[in-house]
LODO-793516 format. One record per residue (C-alpha): residue in one letter; chain; x, y, z; residue number from 0. Coordinates in nm, 3 decimals. Layout:
[node a,A,[X,Y,Z],NUM]
...
This chain:
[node x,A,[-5.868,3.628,1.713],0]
[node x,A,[-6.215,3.785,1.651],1]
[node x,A,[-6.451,3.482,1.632],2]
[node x,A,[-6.762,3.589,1.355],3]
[node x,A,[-7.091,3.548,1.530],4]
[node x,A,[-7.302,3.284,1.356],5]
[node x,A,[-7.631,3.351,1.213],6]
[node x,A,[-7.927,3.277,1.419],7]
[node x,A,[-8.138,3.204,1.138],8]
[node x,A,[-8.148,2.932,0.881],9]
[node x,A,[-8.100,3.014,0.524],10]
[node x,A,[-8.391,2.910,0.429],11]
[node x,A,[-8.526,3.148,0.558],12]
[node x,A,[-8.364,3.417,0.307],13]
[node x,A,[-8.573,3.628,0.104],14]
[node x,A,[-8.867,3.460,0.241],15]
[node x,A,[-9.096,3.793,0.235],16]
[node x,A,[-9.431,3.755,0.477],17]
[node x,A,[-9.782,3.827,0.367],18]
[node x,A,[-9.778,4.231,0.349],19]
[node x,A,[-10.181,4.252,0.357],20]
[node x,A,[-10.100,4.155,0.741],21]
[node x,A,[-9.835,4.383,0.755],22]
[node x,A,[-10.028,4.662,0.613],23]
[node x,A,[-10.344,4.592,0.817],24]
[node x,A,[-10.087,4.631,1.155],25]
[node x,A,[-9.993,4.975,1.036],26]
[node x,A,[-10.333,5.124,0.963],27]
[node x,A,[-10.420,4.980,1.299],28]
[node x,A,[-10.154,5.186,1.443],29]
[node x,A,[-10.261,5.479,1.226],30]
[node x,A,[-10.644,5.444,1.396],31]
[node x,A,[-10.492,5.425,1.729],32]
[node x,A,[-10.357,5.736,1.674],33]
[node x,A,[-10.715,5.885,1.571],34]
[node x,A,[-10.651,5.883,1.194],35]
[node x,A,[-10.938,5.739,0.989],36]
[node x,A,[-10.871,5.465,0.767],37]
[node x,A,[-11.046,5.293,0.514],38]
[node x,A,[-10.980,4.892,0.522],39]
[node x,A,[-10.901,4.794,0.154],40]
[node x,A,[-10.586,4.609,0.248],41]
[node x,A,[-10.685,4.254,0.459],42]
[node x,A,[-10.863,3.957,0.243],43]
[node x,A,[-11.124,3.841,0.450],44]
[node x,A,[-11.508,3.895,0.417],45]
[node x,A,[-11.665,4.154,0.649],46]
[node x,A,[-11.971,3.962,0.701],47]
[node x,A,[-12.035,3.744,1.002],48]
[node x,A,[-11.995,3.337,1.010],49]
[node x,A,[-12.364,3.198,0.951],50]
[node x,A,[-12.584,3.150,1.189],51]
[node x,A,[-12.649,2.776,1.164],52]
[node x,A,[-12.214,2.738,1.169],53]
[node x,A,[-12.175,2.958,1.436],54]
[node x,A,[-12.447,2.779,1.644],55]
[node x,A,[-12.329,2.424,1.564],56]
[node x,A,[-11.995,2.542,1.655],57]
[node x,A,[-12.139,2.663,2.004],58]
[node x,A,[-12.335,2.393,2.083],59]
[node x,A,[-12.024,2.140,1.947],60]
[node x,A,[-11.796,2.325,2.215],61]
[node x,A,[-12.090,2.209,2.504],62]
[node x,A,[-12.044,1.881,2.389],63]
[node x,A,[-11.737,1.866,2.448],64]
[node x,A,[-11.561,1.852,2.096],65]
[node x,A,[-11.248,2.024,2.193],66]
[node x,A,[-10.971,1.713,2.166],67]
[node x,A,[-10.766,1.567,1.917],68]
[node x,A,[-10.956,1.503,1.580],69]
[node x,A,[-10.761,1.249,1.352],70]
[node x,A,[-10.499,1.377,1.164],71]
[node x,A,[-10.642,1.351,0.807],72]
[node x,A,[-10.950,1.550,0.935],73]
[node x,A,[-11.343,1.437,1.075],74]
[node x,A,[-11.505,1.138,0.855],75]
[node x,A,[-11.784,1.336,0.850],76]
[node x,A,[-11.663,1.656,0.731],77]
[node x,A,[-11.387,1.478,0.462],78]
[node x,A,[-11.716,1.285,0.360],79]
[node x,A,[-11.902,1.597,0.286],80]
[node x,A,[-11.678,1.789,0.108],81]
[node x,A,[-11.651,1.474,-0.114],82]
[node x,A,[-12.000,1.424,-0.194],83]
[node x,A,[-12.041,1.867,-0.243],84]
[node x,A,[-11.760,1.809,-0.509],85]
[node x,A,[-11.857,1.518,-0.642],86]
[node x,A,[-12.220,1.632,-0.706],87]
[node x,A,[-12.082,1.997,-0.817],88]
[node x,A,[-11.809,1.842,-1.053],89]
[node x,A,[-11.974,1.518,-1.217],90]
[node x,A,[-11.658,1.383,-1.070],91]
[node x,A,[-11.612,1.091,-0.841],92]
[node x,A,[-11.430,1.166,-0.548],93]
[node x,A,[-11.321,0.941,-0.255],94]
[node x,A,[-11.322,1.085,0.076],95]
[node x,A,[-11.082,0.880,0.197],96]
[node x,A,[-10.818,1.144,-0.063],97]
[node x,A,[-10.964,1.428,0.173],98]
[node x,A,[-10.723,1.614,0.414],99]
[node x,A,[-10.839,1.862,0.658],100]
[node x,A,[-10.626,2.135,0.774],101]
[node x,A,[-10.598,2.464,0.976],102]
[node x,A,[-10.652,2.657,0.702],103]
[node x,A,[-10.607,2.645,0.323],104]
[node x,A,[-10.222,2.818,0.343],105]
[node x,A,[-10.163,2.499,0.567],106]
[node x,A,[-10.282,2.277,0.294],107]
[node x,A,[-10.025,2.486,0.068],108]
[node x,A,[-9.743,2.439,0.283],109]
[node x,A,[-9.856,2.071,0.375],110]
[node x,A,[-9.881,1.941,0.004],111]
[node x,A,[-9.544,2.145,-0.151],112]
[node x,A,[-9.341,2.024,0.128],113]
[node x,A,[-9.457,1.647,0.105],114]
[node x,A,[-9.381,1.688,-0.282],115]
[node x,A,[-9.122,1.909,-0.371],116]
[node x,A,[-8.759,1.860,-0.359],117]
[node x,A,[-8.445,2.116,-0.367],118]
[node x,A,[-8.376,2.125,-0.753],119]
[node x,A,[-8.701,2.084,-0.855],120]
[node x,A,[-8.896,2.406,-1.055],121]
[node x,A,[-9.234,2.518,-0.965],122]
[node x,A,[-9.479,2.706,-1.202],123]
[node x,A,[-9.741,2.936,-1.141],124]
[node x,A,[-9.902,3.238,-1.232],125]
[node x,A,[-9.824,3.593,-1.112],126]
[node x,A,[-9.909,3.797,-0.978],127]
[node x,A,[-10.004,3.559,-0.675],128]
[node x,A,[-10.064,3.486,-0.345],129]
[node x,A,[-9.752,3.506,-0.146],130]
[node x,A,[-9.786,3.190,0.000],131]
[node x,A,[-9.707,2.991,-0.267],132]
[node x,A,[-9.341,3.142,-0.359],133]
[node x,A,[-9.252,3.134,0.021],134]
[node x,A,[-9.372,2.751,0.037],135]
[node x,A,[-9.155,2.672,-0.280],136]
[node x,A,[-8.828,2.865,-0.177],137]
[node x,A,[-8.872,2.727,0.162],138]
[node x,A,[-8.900,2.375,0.026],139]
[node x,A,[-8.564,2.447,-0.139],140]
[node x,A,[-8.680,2.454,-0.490],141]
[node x,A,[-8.725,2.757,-0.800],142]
[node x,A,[-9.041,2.944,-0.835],143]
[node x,A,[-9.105,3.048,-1.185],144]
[node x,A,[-9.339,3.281,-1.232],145]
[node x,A,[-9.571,3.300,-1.536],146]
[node x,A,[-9.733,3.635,-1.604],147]
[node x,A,[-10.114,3.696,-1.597],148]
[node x,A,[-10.197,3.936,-1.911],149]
[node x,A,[-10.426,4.253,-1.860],150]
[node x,A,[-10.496,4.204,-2.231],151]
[node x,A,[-10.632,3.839,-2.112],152]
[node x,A,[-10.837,3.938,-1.850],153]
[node x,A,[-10.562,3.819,-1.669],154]
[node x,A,[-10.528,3.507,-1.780],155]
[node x,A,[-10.177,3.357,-1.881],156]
[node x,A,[-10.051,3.281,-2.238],157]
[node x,A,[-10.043,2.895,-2.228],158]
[node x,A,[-9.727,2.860,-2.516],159]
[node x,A,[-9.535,3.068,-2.274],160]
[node x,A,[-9.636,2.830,-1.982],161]
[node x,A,[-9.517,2.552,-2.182],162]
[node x,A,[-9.232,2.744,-2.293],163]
[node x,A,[-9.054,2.722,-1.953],164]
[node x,A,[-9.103,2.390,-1.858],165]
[node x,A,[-8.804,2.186,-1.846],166]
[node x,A,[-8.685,1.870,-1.695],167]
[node x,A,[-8.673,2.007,-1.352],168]
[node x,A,[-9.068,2.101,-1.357],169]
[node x,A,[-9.237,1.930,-1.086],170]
[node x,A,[-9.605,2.128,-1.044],171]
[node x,A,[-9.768,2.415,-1.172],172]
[node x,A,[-9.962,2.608,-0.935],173]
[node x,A,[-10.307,2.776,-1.075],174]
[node x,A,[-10.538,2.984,-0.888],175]
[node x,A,[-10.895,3.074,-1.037],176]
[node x,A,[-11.070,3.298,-0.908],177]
[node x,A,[-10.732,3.429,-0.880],178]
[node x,A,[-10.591,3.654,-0.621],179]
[node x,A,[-10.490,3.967,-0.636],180]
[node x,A,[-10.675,4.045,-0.981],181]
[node x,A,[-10.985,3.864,-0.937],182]
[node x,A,[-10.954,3.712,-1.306],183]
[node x,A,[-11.089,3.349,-1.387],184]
[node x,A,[-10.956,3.059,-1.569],185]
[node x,A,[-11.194,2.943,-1.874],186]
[node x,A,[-11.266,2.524,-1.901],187]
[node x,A,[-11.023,2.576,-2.244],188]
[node x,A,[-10.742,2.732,-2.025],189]
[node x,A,[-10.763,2.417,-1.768],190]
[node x,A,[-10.765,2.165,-2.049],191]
[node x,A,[-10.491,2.263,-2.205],192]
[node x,A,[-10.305,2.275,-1.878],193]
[node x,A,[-10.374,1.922,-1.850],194]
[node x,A,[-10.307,1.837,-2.169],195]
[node x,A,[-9.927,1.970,-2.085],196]
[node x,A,[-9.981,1.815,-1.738],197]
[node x,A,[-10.040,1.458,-1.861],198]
[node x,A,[-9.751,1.515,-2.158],199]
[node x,A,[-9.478,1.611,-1.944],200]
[node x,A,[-9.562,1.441,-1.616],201]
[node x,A,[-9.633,1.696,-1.402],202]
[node x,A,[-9.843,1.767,-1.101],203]
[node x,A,[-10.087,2.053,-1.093],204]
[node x,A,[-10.232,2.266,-0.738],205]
[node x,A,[-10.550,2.431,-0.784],206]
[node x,A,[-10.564,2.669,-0.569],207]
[node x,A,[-10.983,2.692,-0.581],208]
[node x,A,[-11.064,2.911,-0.210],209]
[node x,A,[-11.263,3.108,-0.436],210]
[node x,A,[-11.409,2.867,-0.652],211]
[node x,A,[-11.781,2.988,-0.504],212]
[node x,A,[-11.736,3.396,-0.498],213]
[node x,A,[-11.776,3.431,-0.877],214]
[node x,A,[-12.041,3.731,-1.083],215]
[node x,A,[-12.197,3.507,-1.358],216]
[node x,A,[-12.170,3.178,-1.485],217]
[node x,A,[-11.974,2.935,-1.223],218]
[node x,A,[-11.601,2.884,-1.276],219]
[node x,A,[-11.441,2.635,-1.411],220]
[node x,A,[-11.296,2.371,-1.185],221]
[node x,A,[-10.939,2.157,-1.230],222]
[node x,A,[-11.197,1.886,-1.150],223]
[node x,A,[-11.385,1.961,-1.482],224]
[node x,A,[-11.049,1.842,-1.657],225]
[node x,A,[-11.133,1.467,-1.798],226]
[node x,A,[-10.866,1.215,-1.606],227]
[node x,A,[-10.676,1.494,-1.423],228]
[node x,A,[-10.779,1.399,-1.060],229]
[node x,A,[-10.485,1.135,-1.053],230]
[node x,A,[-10.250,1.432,-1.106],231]
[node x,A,[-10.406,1.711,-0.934],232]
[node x,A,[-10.368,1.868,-0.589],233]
[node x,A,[-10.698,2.075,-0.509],234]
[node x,A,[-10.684,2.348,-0.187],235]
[node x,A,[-10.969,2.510,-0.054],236]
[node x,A,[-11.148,2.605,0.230],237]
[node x,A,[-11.414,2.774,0.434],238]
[node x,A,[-11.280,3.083,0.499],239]
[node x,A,[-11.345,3.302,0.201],240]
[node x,A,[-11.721,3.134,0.130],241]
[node x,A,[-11.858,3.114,0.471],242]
[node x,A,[-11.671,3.404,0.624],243]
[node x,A,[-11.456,3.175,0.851],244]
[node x,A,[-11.146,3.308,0.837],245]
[node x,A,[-11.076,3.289,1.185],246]
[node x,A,[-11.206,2.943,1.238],247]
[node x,A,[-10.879,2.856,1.053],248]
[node x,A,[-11.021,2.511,0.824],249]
[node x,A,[-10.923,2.438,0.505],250]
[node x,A,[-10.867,2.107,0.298],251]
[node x,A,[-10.711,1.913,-0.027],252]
[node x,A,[-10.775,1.659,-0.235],253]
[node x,A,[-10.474,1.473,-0.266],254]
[node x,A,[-10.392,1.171,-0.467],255]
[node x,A,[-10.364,0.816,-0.292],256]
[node x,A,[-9.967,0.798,-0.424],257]
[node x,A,[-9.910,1.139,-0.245],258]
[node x,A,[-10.174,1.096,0.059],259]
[node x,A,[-9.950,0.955,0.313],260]
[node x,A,[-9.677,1.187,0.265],261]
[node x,A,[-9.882,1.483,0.320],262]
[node x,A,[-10.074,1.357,0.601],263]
[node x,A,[-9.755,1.299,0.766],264]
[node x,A,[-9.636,1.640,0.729],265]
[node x,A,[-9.970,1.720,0.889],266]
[node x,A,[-9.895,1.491,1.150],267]
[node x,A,[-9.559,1.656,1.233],268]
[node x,A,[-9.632,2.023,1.182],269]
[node x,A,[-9.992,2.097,1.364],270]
[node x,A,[-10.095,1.721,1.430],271]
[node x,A,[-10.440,1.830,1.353],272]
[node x,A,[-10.713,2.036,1.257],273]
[node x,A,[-10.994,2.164,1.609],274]
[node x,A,[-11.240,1.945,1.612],275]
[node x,A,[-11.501,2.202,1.697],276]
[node x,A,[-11.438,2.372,1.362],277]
[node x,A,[-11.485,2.068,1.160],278]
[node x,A,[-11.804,1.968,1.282],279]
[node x,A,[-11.937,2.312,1.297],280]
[node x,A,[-11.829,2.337,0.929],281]
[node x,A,[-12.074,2.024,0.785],282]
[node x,A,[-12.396,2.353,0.854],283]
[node x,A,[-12.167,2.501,0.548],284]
[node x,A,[-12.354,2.276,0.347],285]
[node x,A,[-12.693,2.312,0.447],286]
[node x,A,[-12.962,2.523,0.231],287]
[node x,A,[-12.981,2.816,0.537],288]
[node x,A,[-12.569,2.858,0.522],289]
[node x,A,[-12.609,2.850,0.115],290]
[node x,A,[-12.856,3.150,0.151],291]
[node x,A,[-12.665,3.345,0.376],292]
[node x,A,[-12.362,3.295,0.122],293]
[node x,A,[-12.561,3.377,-0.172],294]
[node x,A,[-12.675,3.682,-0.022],295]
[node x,A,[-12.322,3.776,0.087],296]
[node x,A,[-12.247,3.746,-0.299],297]
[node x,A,[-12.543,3.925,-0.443],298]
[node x,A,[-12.389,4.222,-0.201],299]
[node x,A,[-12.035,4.171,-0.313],300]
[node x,A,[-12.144,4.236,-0.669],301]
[node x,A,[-12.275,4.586,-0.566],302]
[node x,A,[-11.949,4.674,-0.438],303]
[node x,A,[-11.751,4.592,-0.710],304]
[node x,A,[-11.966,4.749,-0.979],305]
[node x,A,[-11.941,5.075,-0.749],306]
[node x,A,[-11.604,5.026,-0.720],307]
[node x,A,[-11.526,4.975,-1.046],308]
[node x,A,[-11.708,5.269,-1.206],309]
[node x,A,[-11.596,5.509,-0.953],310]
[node x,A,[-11.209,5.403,-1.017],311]
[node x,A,[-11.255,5.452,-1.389],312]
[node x,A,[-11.378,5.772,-1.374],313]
[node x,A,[-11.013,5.861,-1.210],314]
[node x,A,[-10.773,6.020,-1.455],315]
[node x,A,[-10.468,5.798,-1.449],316]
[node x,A,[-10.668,5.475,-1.315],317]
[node x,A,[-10.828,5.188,-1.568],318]
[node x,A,[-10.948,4.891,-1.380],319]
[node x,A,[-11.110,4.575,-1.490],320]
[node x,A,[-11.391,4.421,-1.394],321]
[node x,A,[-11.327,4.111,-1.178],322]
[node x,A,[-11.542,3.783,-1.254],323]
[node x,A,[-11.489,3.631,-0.919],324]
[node x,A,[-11.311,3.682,-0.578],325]
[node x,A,[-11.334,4.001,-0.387],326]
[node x,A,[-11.061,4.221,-0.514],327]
[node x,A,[-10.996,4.468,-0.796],328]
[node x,A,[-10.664,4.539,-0.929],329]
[node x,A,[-10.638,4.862,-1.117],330]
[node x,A,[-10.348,4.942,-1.365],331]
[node x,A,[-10.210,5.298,-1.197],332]
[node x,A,[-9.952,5.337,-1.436],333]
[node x,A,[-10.089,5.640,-1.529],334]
[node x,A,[-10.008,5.767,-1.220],335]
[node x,A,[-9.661,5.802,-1.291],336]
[node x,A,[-9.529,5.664,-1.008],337]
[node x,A,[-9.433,5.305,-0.848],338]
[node x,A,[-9.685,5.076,-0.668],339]
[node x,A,[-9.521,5.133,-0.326],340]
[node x,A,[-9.498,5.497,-0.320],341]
[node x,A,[-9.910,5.512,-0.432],342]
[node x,A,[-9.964,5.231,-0.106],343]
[node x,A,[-9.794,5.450,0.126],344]
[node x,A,[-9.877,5.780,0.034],345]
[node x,A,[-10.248,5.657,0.026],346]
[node x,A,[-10.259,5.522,0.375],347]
[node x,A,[-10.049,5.824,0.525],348]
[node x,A,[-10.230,6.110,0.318],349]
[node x,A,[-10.525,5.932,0.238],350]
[node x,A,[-10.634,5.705,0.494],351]
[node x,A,[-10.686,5.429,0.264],352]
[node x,A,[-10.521,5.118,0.331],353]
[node x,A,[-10.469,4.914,0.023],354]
[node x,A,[-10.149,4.717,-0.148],355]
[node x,A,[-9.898,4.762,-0.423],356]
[node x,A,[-9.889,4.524,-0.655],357]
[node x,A,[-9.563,4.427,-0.560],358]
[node x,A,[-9.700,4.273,-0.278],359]
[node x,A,[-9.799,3.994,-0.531],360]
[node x,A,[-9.414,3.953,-0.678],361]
[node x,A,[-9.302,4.164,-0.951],362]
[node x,A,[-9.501,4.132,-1.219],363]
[node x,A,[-9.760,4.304,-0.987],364]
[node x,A,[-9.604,4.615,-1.016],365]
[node x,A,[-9.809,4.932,-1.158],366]
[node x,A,[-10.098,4.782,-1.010],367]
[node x,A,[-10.292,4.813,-0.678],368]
[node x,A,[-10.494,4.547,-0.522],369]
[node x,A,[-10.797,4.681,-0.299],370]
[node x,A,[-11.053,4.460,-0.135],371]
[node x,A,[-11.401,4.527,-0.214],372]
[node x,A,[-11.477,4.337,0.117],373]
[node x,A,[-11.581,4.636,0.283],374]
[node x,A,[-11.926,4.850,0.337],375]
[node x,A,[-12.083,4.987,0.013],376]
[node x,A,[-12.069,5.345,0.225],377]
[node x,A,[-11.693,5.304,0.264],378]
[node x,A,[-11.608,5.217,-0.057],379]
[node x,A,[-11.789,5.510,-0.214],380]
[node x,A,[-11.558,5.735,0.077],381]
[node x,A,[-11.251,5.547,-0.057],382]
[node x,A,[-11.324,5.658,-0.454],383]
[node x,A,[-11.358,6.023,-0.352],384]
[node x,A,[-11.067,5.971,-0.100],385]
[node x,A,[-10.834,5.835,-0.402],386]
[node x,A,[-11.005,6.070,-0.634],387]
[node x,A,[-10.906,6.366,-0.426],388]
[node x,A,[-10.527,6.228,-0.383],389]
[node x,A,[-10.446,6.160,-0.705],390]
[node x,A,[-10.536,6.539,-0.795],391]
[node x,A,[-10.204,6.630,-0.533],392]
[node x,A,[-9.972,6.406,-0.749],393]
């Protein structure tokens, strides 16, 4: 009798779908090994260096011989830090004793739905999104349900329909403003009325807030602006997007006291804790020198995306919005006549532009492209006549 080989895998595992701005990155790689030249638009990550006084501490951190275990929840320093710059930003008090370091702010994604979450339970959020957070809920055994962000809105989501699919299996809604892929941004209204529906049906919310400081014009609004939300809410963010620290891998939460252990225990178990190098090279992030460098990194980002913006527009078959924060745009290409995927890969292999279907955000991203304006003003101007000059083949 034939014996059927088991699967190596768990099931959990099943239509978990990775982060394709990695994927995509690997193959234009392999396209400029081969001599082709290819734009970046694809990879979400800031193209200017760390600054100086981080880099520096980080150095001179390493000499000192900060390279063993930190405590799991994080530095005291650092945690106390990020308390008192969100505190002071907010008009909020925040202990620092609810601050959790981690490697990275996808850890602190994975760290806080895991601790919370059970199989059964429903998760809201808005799509198109970040991958990470549909992957963290199906992983965790629960249901994503995905809300959709309206062009018409600026890409904002229609609150009655939010509250429309909440049932008695809701456990958190996930926001993200500045939002990736589309760059849109919550108002103070939006995140009221969230917590309005919060506090009425018991719910937790993640605020997903890595961009909270890359915004063109007034500052967003924060789920910390909410009035007597912070006993409910689950803030991630980070250093990577601000302070162009992506590889440094640090990012934290603010995590209520009734939830705190839990998550600091999956901490514990999953990556016990967060290079203690990194942390204290991170506490220059909030010194007037880093704030400059950031500010100036900002002022440039702007540039791009007006460039970037016009120069789309003036494509027949493209319409594109102008982002208030982040550093991506997301152009409708439904005028294209053709799906998301087959635009991505035809640009990269006829092109040389590396960018991502909207898919690659679930599917309401679909007749939509997400490129990152995180890339030289010269390049980006080379990627409009690059697109211009493909979409005349179609």
């Amino acid at each position: 009798m034939k014996i059927e080989a088991k699967s190596r895998t768990a099931r959990r595992m099943q239509g978990i779908a990775g982060e394709a701005a990695f994927q995509m990155l690997s193959r234009a790689n392999e396209l400029e090994r081969q001599g082709r030249s290819i734009i970046h638009l694809e990879i979400g990550e800031p193209d200017f260096d760390t600054p100086e006084p981080v880099v520096s501490a980080g150095i001179e951190w390493l000499k000192k011989g900060a390279t063993h275990y930190a405590a799991v929840a994080g530095v005291p320093e650092l945690r106390q830090a990020v308390a008192r710059h969100l505190s002071q930003q907010h008009s909020v008090s925040i202990d620092w004793k609810n601050v959790l370091v981690t490697p990275g702010a996808k850890m602190m994604i994975f760290a806080i739905i895991h601790s919370i979450v059970d199989p059964g339970d429903e998760v809201i959020f808005a799509a198109p999104a970040y991958p990470a957070y549909e992957a963290a809920i199906r992983m965790a055994g629960a249901t994503p349900v995905p809300i959709k962000l309206e062009e018409s809105k600026q890409f904002r989501f229609s609150l009655d329909e939010l509250a429309r699919n909440i049932t008695a299996h809701t456990k958190m809604i996930i926001v993200n403003s500045p939002q990736n892929p589309t760059g849109g941004v919550l108002e103070l209204e939006d995140l009221q009325r969230l917590g309005d529906l919060a506090r009425k049906h018991d719910l937790l919310v993640l605020s997903d807030e890595i961009y909270s400081e890359i915004s063109y014009g007034e500052r967003p609004a924060s789920m910390l602006d909410v009035p007597k939300i912070v006993d409910r809410l689950l803030l991630v963010n980070g250093f990577s997007k601000t302070f162009a620290m992506t590889g440094w891998r640090l990012g934290y939460g603010i995590v209520p006291s009734d939830t705190f252990p839990a998550t600091e225990l999956f901490v514990n178990n999953s990556v016990s804790s967060t290079a203690t190098f990194t942390q204290r090279a991170a506490l220059e992030a909030f010194t007037p020198d880093t704030g400059k460098a950031v500010n100036d990194m900002i002022r440039e980002f702007q540039k791009r995306r007006d460039v970037f913006v016009d120069g789309l527009n003036s494509i027949p078959g493209i319409r594109c919005l102008k982002p208030s924060g982040a550093f991506y745009l997301f152009p409708n290409i439904t005028g294209l006549g053709k799906r998301s995927e087959v635009i991505a890969e035809r640009l990269l292999n006829e092109a040389g532009v590396a960018a991502l279907p909207g898919t690659a955000f679930g599917r309401y991203g679909e007749g939509y492209m997400r490129f990152s304006f995180a890339n030289s003003l010269e390049n980006i101007e080379s990627a409009i006549e690059r697109i211009r000059n493909f979409v005349t083949t179609l």
